[in-house]
C-alpha positions as CSV (number, residue, x, y, z in Angstrom):
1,X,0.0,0.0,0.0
2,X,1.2,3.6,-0.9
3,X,3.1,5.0,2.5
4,X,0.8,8.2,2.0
5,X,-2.1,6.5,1.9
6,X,-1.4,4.1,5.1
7,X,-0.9,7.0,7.0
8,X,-3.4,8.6,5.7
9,X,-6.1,5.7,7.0
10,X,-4.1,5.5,10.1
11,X,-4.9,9.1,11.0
12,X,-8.4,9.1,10.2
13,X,-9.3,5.9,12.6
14,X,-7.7,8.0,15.1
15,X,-9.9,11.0,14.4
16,X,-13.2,8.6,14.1
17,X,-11.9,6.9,17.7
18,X,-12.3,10.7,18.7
19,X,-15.6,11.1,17.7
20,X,-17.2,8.2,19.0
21,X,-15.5,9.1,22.2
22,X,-17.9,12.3,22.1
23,X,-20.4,11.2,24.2
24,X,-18.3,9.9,26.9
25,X,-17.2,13.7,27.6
26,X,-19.3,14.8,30.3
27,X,-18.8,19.0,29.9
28,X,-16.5,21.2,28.0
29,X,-13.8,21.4,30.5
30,X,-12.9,17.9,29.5
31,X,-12.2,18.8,25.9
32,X,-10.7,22.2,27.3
33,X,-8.2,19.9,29.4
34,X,-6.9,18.1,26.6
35,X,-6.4,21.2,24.1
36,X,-4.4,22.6,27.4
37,X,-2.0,19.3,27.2
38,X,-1.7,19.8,23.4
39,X,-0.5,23.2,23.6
40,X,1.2,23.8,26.4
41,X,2.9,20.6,26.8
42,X,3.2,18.2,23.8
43,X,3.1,20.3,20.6
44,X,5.7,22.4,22.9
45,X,7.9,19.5,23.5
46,X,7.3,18.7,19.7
47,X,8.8,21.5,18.4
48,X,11.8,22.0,20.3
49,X,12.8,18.7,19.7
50,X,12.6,19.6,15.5
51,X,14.0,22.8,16.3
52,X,17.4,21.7,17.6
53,X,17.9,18.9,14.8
54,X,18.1,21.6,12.1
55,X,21.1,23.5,11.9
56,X,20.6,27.8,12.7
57,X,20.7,29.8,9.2
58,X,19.6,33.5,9.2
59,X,18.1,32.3,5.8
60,X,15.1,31.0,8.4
61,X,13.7,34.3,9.0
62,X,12.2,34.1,5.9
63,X,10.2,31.9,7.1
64,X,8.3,33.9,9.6
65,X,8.3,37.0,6.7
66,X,6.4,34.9,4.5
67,X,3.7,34.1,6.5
68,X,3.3,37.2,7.6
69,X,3.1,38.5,4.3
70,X,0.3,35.7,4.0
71,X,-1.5,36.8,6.6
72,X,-1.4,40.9,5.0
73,X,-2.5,39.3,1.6
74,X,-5.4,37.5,2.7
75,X,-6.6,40.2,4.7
76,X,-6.4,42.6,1.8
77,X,-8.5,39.9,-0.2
78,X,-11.2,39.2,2.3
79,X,-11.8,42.8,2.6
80,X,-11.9,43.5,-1.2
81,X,-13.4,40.4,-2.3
82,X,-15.2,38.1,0.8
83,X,-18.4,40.5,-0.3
84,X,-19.0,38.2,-3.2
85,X,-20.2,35.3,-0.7
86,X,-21.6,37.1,2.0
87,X,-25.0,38.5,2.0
88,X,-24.8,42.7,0.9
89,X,-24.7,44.7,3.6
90,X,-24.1,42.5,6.4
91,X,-21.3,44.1,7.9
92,X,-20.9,42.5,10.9
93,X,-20.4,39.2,9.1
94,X,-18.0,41.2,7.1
95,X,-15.8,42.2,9.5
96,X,-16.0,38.9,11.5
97,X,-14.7,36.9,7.9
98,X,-11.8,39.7,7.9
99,X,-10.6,38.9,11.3
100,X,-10.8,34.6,10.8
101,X,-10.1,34.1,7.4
102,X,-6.7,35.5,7.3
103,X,-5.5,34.0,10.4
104,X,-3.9,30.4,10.8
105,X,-4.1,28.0,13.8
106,X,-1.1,25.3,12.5
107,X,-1.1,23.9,15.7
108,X,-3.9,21.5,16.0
109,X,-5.2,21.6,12.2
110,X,-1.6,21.6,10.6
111,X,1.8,20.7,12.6
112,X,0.7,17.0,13.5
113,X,0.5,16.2,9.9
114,X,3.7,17.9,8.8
115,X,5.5,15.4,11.3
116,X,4.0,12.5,10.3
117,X,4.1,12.9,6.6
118,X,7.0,15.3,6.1
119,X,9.3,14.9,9.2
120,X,10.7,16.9,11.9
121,X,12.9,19.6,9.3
122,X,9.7,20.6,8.0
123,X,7.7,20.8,11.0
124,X,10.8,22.8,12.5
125,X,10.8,25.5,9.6
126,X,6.6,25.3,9.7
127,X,7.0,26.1,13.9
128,X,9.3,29.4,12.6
129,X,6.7,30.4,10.0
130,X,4.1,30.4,13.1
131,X,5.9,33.3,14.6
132,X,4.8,35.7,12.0
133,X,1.4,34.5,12.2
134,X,1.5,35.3,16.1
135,X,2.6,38.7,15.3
136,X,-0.5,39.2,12.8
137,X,-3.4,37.4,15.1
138,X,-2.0,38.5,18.8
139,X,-1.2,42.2,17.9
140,X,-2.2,43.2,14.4
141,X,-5.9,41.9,14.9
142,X,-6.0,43.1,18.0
143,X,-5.3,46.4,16.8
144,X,-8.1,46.6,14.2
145,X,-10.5,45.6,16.4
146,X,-10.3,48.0,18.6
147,X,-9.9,50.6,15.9
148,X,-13.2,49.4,15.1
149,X,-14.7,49.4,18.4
150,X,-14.0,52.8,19.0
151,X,-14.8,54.4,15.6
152,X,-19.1,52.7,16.2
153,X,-18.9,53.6,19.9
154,X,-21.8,55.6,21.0
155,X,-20.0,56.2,24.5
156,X,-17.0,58.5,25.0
157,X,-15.5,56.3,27.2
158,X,-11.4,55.7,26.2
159,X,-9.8,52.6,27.0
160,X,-6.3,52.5,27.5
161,X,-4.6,50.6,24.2
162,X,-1.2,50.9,25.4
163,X,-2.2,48.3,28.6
164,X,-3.9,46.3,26.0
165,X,-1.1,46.1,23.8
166,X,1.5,45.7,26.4
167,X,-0.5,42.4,28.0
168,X,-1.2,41.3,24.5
169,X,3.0,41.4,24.5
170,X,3.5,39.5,27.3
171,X,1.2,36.8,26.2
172,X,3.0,36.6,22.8
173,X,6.0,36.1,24.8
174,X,4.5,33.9,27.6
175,X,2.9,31.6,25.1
176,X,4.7,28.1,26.0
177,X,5.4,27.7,22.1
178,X,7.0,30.7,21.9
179,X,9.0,30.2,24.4
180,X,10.2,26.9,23.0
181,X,11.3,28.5,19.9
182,X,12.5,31.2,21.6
183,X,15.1,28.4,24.0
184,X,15.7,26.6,21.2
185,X,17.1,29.7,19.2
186,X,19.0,30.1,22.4
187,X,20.4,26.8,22.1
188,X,21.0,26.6,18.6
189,X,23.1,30.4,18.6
190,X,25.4,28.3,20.8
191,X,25.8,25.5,18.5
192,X,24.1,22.9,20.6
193,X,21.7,20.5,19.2
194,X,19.3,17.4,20.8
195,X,22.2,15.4,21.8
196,X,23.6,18.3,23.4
197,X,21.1,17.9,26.1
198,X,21.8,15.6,29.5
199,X,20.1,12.0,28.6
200,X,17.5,12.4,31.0
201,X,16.2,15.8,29.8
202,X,16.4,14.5,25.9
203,X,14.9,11.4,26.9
204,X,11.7,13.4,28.6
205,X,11.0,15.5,26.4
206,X,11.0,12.8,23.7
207,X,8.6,10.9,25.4
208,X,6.0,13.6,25.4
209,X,7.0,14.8,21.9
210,X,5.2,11.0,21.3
211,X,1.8,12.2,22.8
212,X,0.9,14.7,20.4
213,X,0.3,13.3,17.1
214,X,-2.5,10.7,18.5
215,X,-3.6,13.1,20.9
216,X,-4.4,16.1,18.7
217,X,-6.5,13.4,16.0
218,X,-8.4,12.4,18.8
219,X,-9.2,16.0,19.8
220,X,-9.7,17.3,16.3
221,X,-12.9,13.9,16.3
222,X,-14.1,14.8,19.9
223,X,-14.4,18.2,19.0
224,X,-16.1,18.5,15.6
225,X,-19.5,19.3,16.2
226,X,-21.3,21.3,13.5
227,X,-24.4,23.0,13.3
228,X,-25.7,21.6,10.0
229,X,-27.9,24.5,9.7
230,X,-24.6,26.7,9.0
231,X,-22.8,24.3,6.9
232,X,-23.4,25.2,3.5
233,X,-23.2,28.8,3.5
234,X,-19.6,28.2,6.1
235,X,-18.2,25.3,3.5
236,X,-18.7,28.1,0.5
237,X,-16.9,30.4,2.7
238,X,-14.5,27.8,3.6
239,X,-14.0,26.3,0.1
240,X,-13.4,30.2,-1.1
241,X,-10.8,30.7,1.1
242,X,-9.0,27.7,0.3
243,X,-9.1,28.2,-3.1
244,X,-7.8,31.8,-2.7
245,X,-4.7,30.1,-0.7
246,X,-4.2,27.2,-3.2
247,X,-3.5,30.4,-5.8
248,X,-1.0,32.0,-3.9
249,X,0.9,29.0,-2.7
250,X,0.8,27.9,-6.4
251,X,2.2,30.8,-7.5
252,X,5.1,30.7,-5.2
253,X,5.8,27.6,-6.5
254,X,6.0,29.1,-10.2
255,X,8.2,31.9,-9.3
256,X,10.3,29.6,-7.4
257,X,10.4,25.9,-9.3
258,X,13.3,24.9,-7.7
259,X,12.3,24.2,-4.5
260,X,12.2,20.6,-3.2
261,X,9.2,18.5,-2.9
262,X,9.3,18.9,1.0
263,X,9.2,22.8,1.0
264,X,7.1,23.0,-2.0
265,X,4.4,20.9,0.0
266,X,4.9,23.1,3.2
267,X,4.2,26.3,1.4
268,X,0.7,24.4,0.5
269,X,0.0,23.0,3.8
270,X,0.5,26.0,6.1
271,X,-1.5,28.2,4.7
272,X,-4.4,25.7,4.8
273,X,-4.2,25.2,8.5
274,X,-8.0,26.4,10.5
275,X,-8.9,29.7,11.0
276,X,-7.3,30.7,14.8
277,X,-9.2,31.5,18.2
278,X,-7.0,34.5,18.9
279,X,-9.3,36.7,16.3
280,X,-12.5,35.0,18.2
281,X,-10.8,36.4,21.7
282,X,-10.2,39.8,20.0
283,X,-14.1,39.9,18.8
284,X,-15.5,38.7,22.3
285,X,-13.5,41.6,24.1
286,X,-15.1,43.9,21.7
287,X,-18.7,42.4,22.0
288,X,-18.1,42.4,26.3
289,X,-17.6,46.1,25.7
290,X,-20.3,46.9,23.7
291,X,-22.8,45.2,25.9
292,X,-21.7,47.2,28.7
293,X,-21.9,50.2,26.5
294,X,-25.9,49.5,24.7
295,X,-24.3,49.3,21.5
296,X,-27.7,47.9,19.2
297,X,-25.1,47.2,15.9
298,X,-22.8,44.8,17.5
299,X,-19.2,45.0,14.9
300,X,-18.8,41.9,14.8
301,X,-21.2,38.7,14.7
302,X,-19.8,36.4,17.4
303,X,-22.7,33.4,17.0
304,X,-21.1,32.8,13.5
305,X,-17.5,33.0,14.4
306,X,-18.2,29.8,16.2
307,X,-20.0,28.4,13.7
308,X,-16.7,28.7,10.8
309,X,-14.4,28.2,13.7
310,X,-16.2,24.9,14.2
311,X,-16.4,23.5,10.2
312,X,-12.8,24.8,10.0
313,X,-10.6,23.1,11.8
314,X,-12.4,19.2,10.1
315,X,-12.6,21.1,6.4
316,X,-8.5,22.1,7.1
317,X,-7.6,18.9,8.6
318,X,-9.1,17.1,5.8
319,X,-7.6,19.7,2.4
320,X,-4.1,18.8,4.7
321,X,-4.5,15.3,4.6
322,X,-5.8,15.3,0.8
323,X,-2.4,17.1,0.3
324,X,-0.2,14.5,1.2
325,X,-2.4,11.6,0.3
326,X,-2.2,12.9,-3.7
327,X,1.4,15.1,-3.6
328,X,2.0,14.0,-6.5
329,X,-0.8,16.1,-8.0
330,X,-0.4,19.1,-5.7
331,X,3.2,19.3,-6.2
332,X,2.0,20.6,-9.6
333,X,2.2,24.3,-9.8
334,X,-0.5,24.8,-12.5
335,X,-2.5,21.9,-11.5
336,X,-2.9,23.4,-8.0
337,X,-2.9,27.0,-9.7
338,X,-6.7,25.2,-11.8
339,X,-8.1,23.7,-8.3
340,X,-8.0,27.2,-6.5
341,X,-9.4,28.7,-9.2
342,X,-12.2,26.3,-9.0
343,X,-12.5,25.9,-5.5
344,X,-12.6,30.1,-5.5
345,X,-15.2,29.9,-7.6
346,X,-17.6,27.2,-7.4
347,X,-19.4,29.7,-4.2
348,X,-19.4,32.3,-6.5
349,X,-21.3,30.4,-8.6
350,X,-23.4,28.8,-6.3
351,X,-24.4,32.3,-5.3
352,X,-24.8,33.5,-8.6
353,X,-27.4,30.8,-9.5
354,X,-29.0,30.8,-6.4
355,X,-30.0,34.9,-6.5
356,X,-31.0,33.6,-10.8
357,X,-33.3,31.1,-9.2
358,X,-34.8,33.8,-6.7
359,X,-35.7,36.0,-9.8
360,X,-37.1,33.4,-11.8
361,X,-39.5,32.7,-9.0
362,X,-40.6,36.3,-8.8
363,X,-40.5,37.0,-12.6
């Protein structure tokens, strides 16, 4: 059997086991528990293990640059373009697509993957990438928010930014992945590596390296719960911002046709990874305020923020696993350049015959 494909079946028993272990979680804190383990302890331990078995090139901050530069691009294009498959004039819904859509959550949608199928170099370069998406969902979003929190207030009440910011800092820094990469920077400066480390340290944090794979499929099937009333107007959204990120990864790969089959298949990956809660957090804080303050227009629509976070993170881990199942076919510039294009706009059309068939019916 192809190796892609066995690993392929291997992970999705994993992710059913999850879901038929739904109903033997008794609240949310359960589920909350285990996403606490996954990312503050073994996707942690994960990448500072890869991290210290590549070799330290200032080449790799192009790696963060990049998906930052992702980040700015999709923004741009959800606020120019996500008004195509949205209702006109909700604005709310508007503003809510431009804070998720552009945002990435690798961590439990993405990284597990990249270690299974594509090894700990790749998932080492993919944890550097990470930290320019951290600088565009912690600060960046946080930023606009607010900007748009206080140009609709109807109070005069200021709050201070600076504290905001300077908390939203700390967390950046605080965040236990972070401050992995951060150590293993350290590390690596000095021209240490794994075996570097006493045995019993190495050994350790090998051991719950091991945990996160398994644990993160069964997580992603204990947590996927979708309101099916949502799902097709969320999988058009969803299957319009995929396509919009299989164009620009596949035109990375023209400009640059050198690049190997490992890299080339990151820069498709990555940018597929779920939409991330840090946005949600920015939109709640904003929504807290504006109950305090009357506001009747909330800015942004927090009921269907859950709702795309919740189809997300099954529709990304899904496109990832596709990826690597067929990467023979997405390793393919222009054949990947075709399926964006059609997966960008299949909900354009969808929407364009649905309003057809609302005229006919009136006409």
């Amino acid at each position: 059997m192809n190796f892609a494909l066995q690993k392929t079946i291997e992970l999705i028993l994993l992710i059913s086991l999850g879901y038929f272990l739904q109903k033997k979680l008794q609240s949310k804190e359960s589920l909350s528990g285990i996403k606490v383990i996954i990312l503050n302890v073994a996707l942690p331990a994960t990448i500072f293990v890869a991290l210290l078995k590549i070799e330290l090139d200032a080449t790799l901050l192009i790696f963060p640059i990049i998906a930052l530069a992702f980040n700015l691009l999709m923004f741009i294009a959800t606020k120019y373009l996500s008004k195509s498959i949205i209702p006109s004039g909700n604005e709310s819904r508007s503003r809510t697509l431009m804070m998720l859509l552009p945002s990435l959550a690798p961590g439990l949608s993405c990284f597990p993957f990249i270690m299974v199928y594509s090894g700990d170099d790749s998932l080492a370069l993919a944890a550097l990438a990470d930290v320019g998406n951290k600088v565009f969902v912690l600060i960046m979003l946080y930023i606009l928010a607010m900007r748009w929190y206080h140009s609709r207030s109807i109070t005069t009440t200021k709050i201070s930014s600076s504290s905001k910011l300077k908390s939203l800092f700390i967390a950046l820094v605080n965040e236990p992945i972070n401050m992995v990469i951060i150590a293993a920077l350290i590390l690596l400066s000095f021209g240490m590596s794994i075996n570097s480390l006493p045995s019993f340290i190495d050994s350790s944090v090998m051991r719950v390296s091991s945990i996160m794979t398994p644990l993160v499929l069964l997580f992603i099937g204990m947590s996927a719960k979708i309101k099916w009333k949502d799902l097709k107007h969320i999988t058009n959204i969803l299957f319009w911002r995929a396509g919009l990120t299989f164009i620009l990864s596949s035109l990375v790969l023209l400009l640059f046709p050198s690049l190997s089959p490992a890299l080339a298949l990151l820069l498709l990956v990555f940018p597929q990874s779920s939409c991330s809660f840090w946005p949600f957090a920015h939109m709640s804080t904003v929504n807290s305020l504006e109950k305090t303050d009357k506001q009747p227009r909330p800015t942004f629509d927090i009921d269907f923020a859950i709702s795309v976070m919740a189809c997300s993170l099954p529709f990304s881990t899904f496109l990832i696993m596709c990826i690597y199942s067929f990467r023979s076919f997405f390793t393919n510039p222009s054949l990947v350049l075709c399926l964006g294009l059609l997966m960008f706009s299949l909900p354009l059309l969808y929407k364009f015959m649905k309003k057809h068939k609302k005229v006919e019916l009136f006409t």
